[in-house]
C-alpha positions in Angstrom: 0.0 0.0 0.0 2.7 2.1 0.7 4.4 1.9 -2.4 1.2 2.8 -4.4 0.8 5.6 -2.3 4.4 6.7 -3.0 3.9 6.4 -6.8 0.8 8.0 -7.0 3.0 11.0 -5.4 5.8 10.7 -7.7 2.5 11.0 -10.8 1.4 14.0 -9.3 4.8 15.6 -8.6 6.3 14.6 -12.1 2.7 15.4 -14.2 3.4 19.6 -13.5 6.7 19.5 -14.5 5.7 17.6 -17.4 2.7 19.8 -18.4 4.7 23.1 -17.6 7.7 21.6 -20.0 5.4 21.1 -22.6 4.2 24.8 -22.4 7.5 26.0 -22.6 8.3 23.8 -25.6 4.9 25.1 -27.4 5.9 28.8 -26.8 9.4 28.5 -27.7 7.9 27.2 -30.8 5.2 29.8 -31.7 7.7 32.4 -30.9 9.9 31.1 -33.8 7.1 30.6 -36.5 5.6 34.2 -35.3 9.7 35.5 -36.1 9.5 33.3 -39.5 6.0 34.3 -40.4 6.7 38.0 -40.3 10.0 37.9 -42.1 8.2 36.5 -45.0 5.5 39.4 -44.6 7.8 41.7 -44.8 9.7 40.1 -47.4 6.8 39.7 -49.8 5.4 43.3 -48.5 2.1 41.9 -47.0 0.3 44.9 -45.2 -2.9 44.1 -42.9 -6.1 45.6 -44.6 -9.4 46.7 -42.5 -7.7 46.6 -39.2 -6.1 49.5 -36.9 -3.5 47.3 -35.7 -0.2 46.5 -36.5 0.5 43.3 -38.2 2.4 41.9 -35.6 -0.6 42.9 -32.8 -2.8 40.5 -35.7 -0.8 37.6 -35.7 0.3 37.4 -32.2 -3.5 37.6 -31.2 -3.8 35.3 -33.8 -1.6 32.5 -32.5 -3.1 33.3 -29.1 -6.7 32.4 -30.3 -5.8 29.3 -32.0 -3.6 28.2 -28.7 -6.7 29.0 -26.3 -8.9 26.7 -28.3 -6.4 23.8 -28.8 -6.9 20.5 -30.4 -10.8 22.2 -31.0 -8.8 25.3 -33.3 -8.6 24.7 -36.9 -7.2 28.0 -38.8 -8.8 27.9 -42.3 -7.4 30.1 -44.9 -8.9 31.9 -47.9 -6.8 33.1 -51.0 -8.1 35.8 -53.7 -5.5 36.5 -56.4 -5.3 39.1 -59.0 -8.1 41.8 -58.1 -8.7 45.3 -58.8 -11.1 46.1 -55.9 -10.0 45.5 -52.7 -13.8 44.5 -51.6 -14.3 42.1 -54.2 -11.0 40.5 -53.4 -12.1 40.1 -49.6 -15.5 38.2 -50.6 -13.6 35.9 -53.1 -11.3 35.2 -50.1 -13.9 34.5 -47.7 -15.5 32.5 -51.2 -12.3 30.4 -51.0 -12.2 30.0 -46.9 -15.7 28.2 -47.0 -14.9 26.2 -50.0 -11.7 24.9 -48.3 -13.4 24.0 -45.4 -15.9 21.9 -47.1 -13.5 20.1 -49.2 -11.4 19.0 -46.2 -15.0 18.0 -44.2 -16.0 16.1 -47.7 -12.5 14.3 -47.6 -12.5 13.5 -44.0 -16.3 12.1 -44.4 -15.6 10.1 -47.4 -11.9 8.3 -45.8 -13.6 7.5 -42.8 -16.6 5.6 -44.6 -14.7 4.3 -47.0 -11.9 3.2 -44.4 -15.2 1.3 -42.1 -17.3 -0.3 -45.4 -13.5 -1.6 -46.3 -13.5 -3.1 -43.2 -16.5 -5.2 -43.2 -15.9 -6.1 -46.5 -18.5 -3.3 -48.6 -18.2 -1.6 -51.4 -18.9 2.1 -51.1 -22.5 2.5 -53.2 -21.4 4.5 -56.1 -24.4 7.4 -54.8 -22.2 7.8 -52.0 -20.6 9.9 -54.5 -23.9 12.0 -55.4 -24.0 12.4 -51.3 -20.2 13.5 -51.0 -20.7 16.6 -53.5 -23.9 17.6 -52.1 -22.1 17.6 -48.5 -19.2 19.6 -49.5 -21.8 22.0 -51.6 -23.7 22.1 -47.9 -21.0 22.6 -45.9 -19.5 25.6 -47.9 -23.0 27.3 -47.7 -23.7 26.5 -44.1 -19.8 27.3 -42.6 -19.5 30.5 -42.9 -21.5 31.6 -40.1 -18.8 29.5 -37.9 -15.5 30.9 -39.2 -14.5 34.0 -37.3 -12.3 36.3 -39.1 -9.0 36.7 -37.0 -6.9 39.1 -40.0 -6.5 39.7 -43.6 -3.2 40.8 -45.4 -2.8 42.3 -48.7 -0.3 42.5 -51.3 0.5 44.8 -54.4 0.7 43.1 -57.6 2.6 46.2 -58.9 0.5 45.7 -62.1 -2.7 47.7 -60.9 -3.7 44.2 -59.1 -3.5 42.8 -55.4 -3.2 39.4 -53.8 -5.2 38.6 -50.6 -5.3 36.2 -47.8 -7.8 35.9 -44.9 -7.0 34.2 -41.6 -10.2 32.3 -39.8 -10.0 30.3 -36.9 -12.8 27.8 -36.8 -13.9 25.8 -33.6 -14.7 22.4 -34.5 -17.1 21.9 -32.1 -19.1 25.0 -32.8 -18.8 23.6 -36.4 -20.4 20.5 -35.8 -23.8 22.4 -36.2 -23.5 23.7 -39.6 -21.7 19.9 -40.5 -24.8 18.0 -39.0 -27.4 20.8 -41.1 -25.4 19.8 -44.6 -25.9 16.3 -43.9 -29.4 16.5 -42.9 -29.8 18.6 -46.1 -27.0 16.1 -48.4 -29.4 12.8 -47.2 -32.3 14.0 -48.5 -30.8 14.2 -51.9 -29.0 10.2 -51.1 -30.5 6.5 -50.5 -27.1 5.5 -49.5 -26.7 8.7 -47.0 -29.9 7.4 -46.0 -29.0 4.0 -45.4 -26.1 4.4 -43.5 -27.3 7.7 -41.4 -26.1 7.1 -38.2 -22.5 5.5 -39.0 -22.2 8.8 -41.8 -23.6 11.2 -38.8 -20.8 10.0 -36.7 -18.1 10.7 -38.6 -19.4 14.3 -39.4 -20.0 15.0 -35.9 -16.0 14.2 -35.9 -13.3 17.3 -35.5 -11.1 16.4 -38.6 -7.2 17.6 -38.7 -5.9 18.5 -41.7 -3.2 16.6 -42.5 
């Protein structure tokens, strides 16, 4: 008894140390891709657009947003190239964001059934196909009321043109809503949605990391 006692000790003496290591190790590391990331926007002459800050304010208070949410943060990013006006650029951004998102939640959806018929020896039903496009089509409409902006950067083209790119930061569990509307939505328009409803709903209710 007394050497369980004594171990459970040593668990709760060592766990801290462990924990407050790991912190160390995850700061040491955001500090450096904060240092890289800004060396390339200033390399590339990236400005931040629609925001009072500074760019470095942005994307430190980005990393802090995407660290306070943890394994539930997914930062989603949405590209608009070759644009005259700087609004139009920002909605085909956004545009982009969603779409992203979708195609990732489509892929994630369609490995992991794939991966479980395989498994017990089925075939995936060729609608599953039909149900896949209409999910990704879903997702990107139903998303974008999940993804909060964190900060946008803009680039000169020097040809009367710009470049943008727009930061989100998504919570996959806030997501799960606007997944689980697509697929109510997608299974209307699928038998084999339909068939395999539950087993399809748990995998969509699934945070997904992109790889």
């Amino acid at each position: 008894m007394k050497k369980i006692v004594l171990f459970i000790m040593a668990i709760c003496l060592i766990a801290p140390i462990t924990t407050d290591a790991q912190n160390k190790q995850l700061e040491k590391r955001l500090k450096q891709e904060y240092k890289t990331k800004m060396k390339e926007y200033k390399k590339d002459g990236w400005k931040l657009f629609g925001s009072s800050h500074s760019l470095d304010v942005a994307l430190l208070t980005h990393y802090d947003k995407l660290n306070s949410l943890g394994e539930d943060g997914r930062e989603v990013l949405g590209i608009a190239s070759r644009f005259k006006s700087k609004n139009v650029g920002k909605q085909m951004a956004i545009n982009n964001a969603c779409l992203t998102y979708a195609q990732q939640a489509g892929s994630h959806v369609k490995g992991r059934v794939i991966s479980d018929m395989a498994g017990d020896g089925v075939e995936a039903d060729e609608e599953f196909d039909h149900f896949y496009a209409a999910y990704e089509r879903l997702v990107e409409k139903e998303i974008k009321g999940e993804m909060s902006e964190s900060y946008s950067i803009i680039h000169n083209n020097e040809d009367g043109t710009f470049e943008m790119q727009v930061y989100f930061i998504v919570s996959e569990s806030a997501a799960t809503k606007a997944r689980i509307r697509a697929l109510e939505n997608a299974a209307k328009e699928s038998a084999a949605a339909q068939k395999y409803a539950e087993k399809v709903a748990d995998f969509v209710r699934e945070g997904f990391v992109t790889e």
